[in-house]
C-alpha positions as CSV (number, residue, x, y, z in Angstrom):
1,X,-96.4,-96.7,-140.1
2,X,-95.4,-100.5,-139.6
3,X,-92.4,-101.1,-138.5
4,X,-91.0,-105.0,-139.4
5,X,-87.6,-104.5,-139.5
6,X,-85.6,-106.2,-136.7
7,X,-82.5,-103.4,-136.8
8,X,-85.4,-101.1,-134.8
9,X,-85.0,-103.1,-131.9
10,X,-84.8,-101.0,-129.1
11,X,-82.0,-104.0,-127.7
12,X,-80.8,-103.6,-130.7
13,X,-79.9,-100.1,-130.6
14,X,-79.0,-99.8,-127.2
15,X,-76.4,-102.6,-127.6
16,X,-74.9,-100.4,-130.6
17,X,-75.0,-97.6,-128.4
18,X,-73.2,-100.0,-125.7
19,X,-70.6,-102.0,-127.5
20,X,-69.2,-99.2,-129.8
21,X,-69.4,-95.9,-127.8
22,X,-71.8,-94.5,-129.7
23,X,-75.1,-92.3,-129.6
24,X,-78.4,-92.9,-131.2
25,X,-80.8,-90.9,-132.4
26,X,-84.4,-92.1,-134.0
27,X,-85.3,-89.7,-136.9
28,X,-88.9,-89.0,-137.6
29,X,-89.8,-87.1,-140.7
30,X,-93.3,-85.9,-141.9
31,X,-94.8,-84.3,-144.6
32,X,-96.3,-80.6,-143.7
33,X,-99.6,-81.3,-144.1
34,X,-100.4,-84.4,-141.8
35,X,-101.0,-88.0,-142.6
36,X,-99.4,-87.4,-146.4
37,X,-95.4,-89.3,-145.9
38,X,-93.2,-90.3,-143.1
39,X,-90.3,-91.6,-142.3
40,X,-88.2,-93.6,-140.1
41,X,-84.9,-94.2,-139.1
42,X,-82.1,-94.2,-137.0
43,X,-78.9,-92.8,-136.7
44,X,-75.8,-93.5,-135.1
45,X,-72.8,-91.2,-134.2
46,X,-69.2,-91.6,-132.9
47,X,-67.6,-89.6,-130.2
48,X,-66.6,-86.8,-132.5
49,X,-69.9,-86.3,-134.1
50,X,-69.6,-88.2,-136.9
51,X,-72.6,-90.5,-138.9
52,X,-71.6,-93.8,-139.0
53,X,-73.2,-97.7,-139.7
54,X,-72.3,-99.5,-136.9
55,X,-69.8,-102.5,-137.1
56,X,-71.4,-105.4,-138.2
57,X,-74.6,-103.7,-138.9
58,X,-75.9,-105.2,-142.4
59,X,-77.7,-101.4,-143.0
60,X,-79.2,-98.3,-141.2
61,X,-82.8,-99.7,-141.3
62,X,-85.7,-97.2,-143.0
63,X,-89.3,-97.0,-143.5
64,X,-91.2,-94.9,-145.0
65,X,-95.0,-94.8,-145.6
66,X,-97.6,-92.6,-147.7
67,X,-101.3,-92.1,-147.6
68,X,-101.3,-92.6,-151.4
69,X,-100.2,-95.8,-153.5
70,X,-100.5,-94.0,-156.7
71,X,-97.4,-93.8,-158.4
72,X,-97.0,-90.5,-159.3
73,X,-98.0,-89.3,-155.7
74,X,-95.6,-91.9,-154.0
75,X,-92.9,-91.1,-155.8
76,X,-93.2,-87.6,-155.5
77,X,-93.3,-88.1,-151.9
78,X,-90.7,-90.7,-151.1
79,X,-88.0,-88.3,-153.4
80,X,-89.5,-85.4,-151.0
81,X,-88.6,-87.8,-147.9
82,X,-85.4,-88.8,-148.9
83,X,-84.0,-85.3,-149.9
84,X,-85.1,-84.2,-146.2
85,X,-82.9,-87.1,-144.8
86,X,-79.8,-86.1,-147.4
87,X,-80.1,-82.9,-145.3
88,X,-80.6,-84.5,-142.0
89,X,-76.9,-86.8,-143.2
90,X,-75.3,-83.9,-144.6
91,X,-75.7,-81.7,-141.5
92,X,-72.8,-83.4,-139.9
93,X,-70.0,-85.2,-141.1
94,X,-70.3,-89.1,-142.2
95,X,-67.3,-91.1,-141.6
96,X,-67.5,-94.2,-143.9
97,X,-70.0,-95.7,-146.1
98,X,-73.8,-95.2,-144.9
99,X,-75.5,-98.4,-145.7
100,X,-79.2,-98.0,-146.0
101,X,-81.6,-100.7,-145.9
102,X,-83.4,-101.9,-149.0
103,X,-86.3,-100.0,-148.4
104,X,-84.3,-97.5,-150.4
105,X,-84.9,-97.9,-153.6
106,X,-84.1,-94.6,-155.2
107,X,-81.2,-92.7,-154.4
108,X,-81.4,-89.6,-156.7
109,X,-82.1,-87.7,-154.0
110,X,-78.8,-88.2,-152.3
111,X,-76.4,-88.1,-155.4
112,X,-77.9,-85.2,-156.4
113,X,-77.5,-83.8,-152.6
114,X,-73.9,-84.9,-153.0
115,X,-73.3,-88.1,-152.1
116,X,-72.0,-91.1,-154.1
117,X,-74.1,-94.3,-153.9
118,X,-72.6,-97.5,-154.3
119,X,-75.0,-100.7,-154.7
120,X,-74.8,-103.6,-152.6
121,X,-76.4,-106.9,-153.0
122,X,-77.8,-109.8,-151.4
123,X,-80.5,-112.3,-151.3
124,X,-84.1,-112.6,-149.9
125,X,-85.7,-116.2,-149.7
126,X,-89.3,-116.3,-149.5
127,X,-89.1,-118.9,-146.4
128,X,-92.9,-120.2,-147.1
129,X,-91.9,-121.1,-150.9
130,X,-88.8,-121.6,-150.7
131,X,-88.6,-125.7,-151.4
132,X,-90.3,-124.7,-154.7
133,X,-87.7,-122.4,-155.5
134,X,-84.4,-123.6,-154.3
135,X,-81.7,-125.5,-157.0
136,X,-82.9,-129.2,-156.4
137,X,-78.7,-129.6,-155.7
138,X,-78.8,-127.9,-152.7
139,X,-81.9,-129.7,-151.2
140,X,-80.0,-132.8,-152.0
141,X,-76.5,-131.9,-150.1
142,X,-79.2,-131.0,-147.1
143,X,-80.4,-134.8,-147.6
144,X,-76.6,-136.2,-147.8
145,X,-76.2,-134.7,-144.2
146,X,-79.4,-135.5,-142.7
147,X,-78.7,-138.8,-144.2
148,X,-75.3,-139.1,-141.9
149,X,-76.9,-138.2,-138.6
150,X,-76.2,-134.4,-138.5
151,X,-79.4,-132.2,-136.7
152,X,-80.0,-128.5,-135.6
153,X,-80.7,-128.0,-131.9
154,X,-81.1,-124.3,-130.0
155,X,-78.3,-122.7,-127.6
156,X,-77.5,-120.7,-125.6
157,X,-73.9,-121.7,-124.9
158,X,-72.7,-118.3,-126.2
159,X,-69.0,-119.2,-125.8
160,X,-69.3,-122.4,-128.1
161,X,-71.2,-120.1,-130.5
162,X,-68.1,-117.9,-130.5
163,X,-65.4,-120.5,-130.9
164,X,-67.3,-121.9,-134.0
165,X,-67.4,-118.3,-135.6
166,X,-63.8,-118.2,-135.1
167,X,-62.7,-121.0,-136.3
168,X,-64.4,-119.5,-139.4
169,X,-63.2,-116.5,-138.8
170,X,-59.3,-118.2,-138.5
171,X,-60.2,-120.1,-142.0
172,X,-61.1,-117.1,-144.2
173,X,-59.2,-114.2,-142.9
174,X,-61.8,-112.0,-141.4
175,X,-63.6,-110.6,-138.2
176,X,-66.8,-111.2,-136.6
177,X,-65.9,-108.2,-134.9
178,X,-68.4,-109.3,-131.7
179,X,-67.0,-111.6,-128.7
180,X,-68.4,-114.3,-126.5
181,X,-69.3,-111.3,-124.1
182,X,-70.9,-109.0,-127.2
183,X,-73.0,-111.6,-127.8
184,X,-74.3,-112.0,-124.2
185,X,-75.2,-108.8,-123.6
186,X,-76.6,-108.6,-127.2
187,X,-78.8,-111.1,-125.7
188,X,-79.1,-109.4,-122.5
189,X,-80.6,-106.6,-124.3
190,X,-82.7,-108.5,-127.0
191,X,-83.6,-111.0,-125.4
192,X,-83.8,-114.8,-126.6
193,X,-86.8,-114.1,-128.1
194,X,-85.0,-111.6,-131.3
195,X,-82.0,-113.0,-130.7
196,X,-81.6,-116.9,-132.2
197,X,-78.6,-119.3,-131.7
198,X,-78.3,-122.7,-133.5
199,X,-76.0,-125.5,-133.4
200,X,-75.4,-128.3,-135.9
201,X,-74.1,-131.2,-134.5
202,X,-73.2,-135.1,-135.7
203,X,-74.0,-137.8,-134.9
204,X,-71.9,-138.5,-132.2
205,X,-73.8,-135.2,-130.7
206,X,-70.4,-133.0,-131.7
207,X,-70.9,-129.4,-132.3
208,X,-69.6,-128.9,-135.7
209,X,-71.1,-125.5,-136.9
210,X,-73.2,-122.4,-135.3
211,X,-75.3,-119.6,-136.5
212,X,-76.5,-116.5,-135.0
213,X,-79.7,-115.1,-136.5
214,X,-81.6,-111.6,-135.8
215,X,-85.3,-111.7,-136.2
216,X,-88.6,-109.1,-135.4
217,X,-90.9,-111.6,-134.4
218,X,-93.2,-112.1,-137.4
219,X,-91.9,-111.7,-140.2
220,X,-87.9,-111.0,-141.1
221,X,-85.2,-113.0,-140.6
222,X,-82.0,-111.8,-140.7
223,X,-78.9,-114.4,-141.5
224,X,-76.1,-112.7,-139.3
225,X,-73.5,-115.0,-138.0
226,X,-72.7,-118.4,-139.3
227,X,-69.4,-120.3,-138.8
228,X,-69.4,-124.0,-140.0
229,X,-66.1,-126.5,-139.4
230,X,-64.7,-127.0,-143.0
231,X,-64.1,-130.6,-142.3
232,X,-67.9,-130.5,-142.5
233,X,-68.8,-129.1,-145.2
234,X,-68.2,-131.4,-148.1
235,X,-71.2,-133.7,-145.9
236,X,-73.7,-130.5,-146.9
237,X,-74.1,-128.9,-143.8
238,X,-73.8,-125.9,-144.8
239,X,-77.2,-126.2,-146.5
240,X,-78.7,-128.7,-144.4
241,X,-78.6,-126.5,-141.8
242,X,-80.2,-123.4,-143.8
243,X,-83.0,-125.7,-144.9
244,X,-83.6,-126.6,-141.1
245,X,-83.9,-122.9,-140.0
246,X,-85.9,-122.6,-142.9
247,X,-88.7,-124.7,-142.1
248,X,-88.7,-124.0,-138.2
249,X,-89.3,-120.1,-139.9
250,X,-91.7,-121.5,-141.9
251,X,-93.8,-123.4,-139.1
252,X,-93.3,-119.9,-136.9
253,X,-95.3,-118.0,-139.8
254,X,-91.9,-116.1,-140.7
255,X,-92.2,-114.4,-144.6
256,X,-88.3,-113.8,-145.8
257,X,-85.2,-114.8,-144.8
258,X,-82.3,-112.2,-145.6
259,X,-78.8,-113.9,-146.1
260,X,-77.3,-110.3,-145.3
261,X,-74.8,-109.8,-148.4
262,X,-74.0,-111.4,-151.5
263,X,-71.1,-109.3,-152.7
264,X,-68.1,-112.3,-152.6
265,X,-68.5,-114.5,-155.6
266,X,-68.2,-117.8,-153.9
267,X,-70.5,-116.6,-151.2
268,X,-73.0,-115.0,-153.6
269,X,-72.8,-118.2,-155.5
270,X,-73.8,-120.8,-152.4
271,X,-76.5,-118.1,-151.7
272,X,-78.0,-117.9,-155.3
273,X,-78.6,-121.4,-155.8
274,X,-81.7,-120.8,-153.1
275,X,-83.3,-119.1,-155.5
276,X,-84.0,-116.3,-153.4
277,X,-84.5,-112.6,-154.8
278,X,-81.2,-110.6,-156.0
279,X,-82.2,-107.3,-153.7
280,X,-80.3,-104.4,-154.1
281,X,-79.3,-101.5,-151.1
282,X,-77.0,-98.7,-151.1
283,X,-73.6,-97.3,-149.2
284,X,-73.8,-93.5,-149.2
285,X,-70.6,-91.6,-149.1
286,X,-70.3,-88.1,-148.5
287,X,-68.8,-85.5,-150.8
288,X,-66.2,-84.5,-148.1
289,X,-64.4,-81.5,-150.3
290,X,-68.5,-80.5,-151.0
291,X,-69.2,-80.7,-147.2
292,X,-66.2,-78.9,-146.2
293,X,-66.9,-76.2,-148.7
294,X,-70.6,-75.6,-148.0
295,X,-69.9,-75.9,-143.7
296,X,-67.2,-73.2,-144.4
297,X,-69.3,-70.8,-146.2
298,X,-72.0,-71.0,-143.7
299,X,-69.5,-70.7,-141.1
300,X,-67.9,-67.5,-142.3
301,X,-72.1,-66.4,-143.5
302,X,-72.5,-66.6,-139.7
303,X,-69.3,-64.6,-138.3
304,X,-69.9,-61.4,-141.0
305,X,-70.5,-58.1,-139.5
């Protein structure tokens, strides 16, 4: 089984683990016979027990592989798969939404073990093509603000990182959720090398913007943070910037580029006109009156004389 997706980072999951009091546990499933499917993923619990995605975890990442590419055989075996991990979710109580990676294609498996599935959406460039795909507008607000002096340059200066993702923060009402020190010991436990900070500065050499991106090494890249000043933006930073990590992916061999959500319509909007792939993934919810129901019965099945 390959694993490419950076959210299996052992840094990754420790810092999880670390930041948010919680336990991890990698789940491997397999077919009976050997070498048929498997799967892969992990899972992440509070203190009381409880499944839950992490805070500012974009999905629970999973993979899962079969020996056959035949459709009717795949199929058969990914539903097969994912009804095993319904079980595995629905064996303890899941606080939240469950937001699986876009692996997951089909869900029947879940509803139909009880669960409500929501879709979510966002955007995967193709980082080697992407010039050829992009809205020629937003290639030309990248030129306006190369054309002014603006550049991209890599950091480490983890507390001017933080106050550019709160002045975004301050702007649009909302929550990083990670501080100056969450991102240090991110980067403690990642490492520089899965772990990527970028400036954009002017030309007077003035930070004016930040971005925090997640990668595996190879291939995925995964758009986490971003916080640009809004005095800024009508210059085209914004997408100046994206075209720059774009094409230092690009010379690094990288494949796609994940914007991580595209479910706000002005947000969806800026990230559409890259002319990326609308992917879809899915946030689980369990049946709680179901769960309580079913727990009770076995409960009471147990305690008869």
């Amino acid at each position: 089984m390959v694993i490419n997706d950076p959210l299996f980072h052992p840094g990754w999951i420790k810092f999880n683990c670390d930041y948010w009091n919680l336990t991890a546990e990698t789940i491997e499933l397999k077919s009976e016979k050997e070498n048929v499917w498997a799967l892969k993923t992990i899972i992440y619990k509070n203190i009381k027990g409880e499944i839950v995605t992490p805070p500012r975890n974009p999905y629970l990442p999973v993979i899962f592989s079969s020996s056959s590419a035949a459709s009717a055989s795949y199929n058969r075996r990914r539903k097969a798969a994912y009804e095993e991990l319904a079980a595995v979710y629905d064996q303890s109580n899941c606080k939240g939404s469950l937001v699986l990676s876009s692996d997951v294609e089909d869900v029947r498996a879940f509803t139909w073990g009880g669960f409500s599935a929501a879709p979510l959406y966002t955007y995967y460039l193709d980082i080697q093509n992407y010039k050829k795909q992009a809205d020629t507008r937003v290639l030309k607000h990248a030129r306006k603000a190369e054309s002014k002096g603006y550049y991209i340059e890599r950091t480490q200066d983890f507390n001017l990182v933080q106050k550019c993702l709160t002045a975004s923060e301050q702007r649009k009402g909302f929550s990083h959720a990670v501080d100056e020190e969450g991102l240090k010991l991110l980067n403690e436990y990642m490492s520089s090398d899965y772990l990527h900070c970028y400036f954009v500065k002017n030309v007077k050499h003035e930070v004016v913007g930040a971005r925090v991106l997640i990668v595996d090494g190879e291939n995925k890249v995964l758009a986490w943070s971003a916080g640009i000043d809004s005095s800024v933006l009508k210059d085209g930073v914004n997408h100046f910037m994206i075209e720059k990590l774009l094409d230092l992916y690009a010379k690094e061999g990288y494949k796609v580029f994940d914007f991580v959500g595209a479910n706000i319509p002005p947000v969806a909007a800026m990230k559409e006109a890259w002319g990326g792939e609308l992917v879809v993934y899915y946030a689980l919810r369990q049946n709680s009156l179901r769960h309580l129901i079913v727990n009770s019965y076995n409960f009471f099945k147990k305690c008869r004389v």
